[in-house]
N, C-alpha and C positions, 0 to 999 in steps of 0.2 A: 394546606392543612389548616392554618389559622383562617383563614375566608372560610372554609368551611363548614370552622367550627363558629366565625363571628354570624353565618348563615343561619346555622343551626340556632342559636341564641335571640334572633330576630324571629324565625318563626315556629317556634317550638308551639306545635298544639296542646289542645287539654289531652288528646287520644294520645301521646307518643309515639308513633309510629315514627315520628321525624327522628326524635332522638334513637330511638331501635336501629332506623338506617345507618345514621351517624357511628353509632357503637359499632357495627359491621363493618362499616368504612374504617374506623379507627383501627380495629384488629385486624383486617385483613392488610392495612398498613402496616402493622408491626408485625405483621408474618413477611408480610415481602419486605422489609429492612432484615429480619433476623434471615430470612433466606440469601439476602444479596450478601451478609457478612459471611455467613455459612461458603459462598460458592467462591467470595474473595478471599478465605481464608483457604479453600482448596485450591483453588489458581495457586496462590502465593507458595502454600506447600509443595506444589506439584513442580515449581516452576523451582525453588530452590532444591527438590530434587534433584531436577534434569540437571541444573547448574553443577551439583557435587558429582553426580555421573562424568560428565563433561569431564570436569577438572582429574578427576579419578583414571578416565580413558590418557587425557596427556599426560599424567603424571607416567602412566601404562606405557606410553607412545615413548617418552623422555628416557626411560629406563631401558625401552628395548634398544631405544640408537644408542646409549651407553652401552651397555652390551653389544652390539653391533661393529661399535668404536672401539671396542678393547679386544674383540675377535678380530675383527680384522688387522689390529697393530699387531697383535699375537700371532697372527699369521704372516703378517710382514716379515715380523723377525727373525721364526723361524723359517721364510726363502731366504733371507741373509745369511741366517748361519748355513743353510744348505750351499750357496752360491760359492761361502770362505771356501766352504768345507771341497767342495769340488774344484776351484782356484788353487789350493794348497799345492796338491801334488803337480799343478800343470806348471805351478812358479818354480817347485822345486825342478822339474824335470826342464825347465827355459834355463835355471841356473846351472847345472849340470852342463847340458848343452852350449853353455857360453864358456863354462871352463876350458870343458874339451876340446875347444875350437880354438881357444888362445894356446900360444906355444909356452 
């Protein structure tokens, strides 16, 4: 950009057509800088996006295997109490059976 413009300065006619170009070049330069910040500022957006998504899905994912973890102990527990609960009578009736067998 500075060669350029030191170009422009070295042969600037009396007609300006040179500097007309130059002006054209200069703005069509600061369009495509304001465009390339425009399209780095949507990358960036889009890209911090996807990142909260992301974190938001495992946060999603963390909670359902919490969940998951606590149905499944929940069910653990209660085959346990099921398990006492069906052991109960067959211990009492093995003790029964041992009395009646000793003299």
């Amino acid at each position: 950009m500075v060669k350029l413009y030191a170009k422009y300065q070295k042969s600037q006619g009396p007609d300006g057509k040179l500097q007309g170009e130059v002006s054209r070049l200069m703005e069509a330069l600061q369009m495509m800088k304001r465009r390339v910040r425009i399209y780095a500022r949507k990358y960036r957006d889009a890209k911090e996006k996807a990142l909260r998504a992301e974190a938001e899905h495992l946060k999603d994912l963390e909670l359902a295997r919490r969940d998951a973890a606590a149905s499944a102990a929940a069910q653990a527990e209660a085959n346990y109490q099921e398990l006492l609960a069906a052991i109960g009578p067959l211990r009492e009736n093995e003790k029964q059976a041992e009395a009646e067998s000793q003299p």
